[in-house]
C-alpha angles and dihedrals in degrees: 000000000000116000117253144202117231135172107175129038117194121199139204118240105203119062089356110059089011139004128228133200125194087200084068083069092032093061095043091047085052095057093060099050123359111258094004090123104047087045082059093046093052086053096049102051089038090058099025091139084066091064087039086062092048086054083055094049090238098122117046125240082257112055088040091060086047091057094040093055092042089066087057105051089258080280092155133031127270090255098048091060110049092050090056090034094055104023087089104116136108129179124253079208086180086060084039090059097054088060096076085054103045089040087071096063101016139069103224117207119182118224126189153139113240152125140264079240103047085049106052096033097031131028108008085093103074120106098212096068082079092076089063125093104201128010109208105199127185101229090056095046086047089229133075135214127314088030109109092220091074096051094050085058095056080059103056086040087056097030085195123122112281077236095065094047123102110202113191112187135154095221115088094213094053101052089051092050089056087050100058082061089064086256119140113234146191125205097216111224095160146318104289087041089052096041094051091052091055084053091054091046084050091235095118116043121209094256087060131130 
């Protein structure tokens, strides 16, 4: 592969820098009440393109909690839920650790589709975020990924040639997304894999980390 210049690289949250797992809530709803969480995981999935919509930012934290506890009968309270709802995530701390070393030559922008929700319960936490310069969240964008829109935002946020950006995602369909608009990207499958990728691109050295 051809060596490249990049200047920015822009990661994935979920399944890259940490993992999430809706079971986590599924379980937790179900020692309160028996089934409750899986009556809240059939919803869910029933009416996924509801929570598609919250990632947008078309539907505010609100009305989504009220839609969440309607499909379990409004058996706990709003904030109950949002705390196990959101409260999913645990950290890929190897990935973590690349972040200190690409931070000295790289502009880091985070990219992700997520919730008001997922954010303040979940993932906001995290100590690592700091490394990043800019967070690009769908909510916010008001699109998610694959939608072009987002990454367009991840453009002007950078303002650096398609060319000179460095997208690392788990999803298939995002990276190449990212790729139609002339972007590199790395479908994330785990830490040596990606490690490797970032040698061949030249952006980690042996020596690193």
């Amino acid at each position: 592969m051809p060596e490249k210049k990049y200047s920015v690289i822009v990661f994935d949250l979920g399944k890259v820098l940490i993992n999430f797992d809706y079971d986590i809530a599924v379980n937790r709803f179900n020692k309160i009440e028996p089934n409750l969480g899986n009556d809240f995981l059939a919803h869910f999935k029933k009416y996924y393109d509801i929570h598609r919509e919250f990632e947008r930012g078309k539907i505010s934290t609100h009305d989504f909690i009220q839609f969440a506890l309607k499909g379990i009968n409004n058996k706990i309270d709003a904030d109950t839920f949002s705390k196990i709802y959101a409260d999913i995530f645990t950290a890929h701390d190897d990935v973590i650790s690349l972040l200190p070393t690409l931070k000295k030559n790289y502009m880091l922008i985070l990219l992700s589709n997520t919730d008001p929700l997922h954010k303040q319960y979940g993932w906001e936490k995290y100590e690592f975020l700091s490394y990043f310069d800019y967070k690009v969240l769908s909510f916010e964008a008001g699109s998610v990924k694959p939608e072009e829109k987002i990454y367009k935002q991840v453009e002007v946020t950078a303002n650096v040639p398609p060319q000179e950006l460095l997208y690392i995602d788990d999803i298939a369909e995002y990276t190449d997304a990212a790729k139609k608009l002339g972007w590199d990207a790395v479908q994330f499958l785990n830490y040596k894999q990606l490690v490797e990728e970032l040698k061949n691109r030249k952006v980690l050295t042996n020596g690193q980390p």
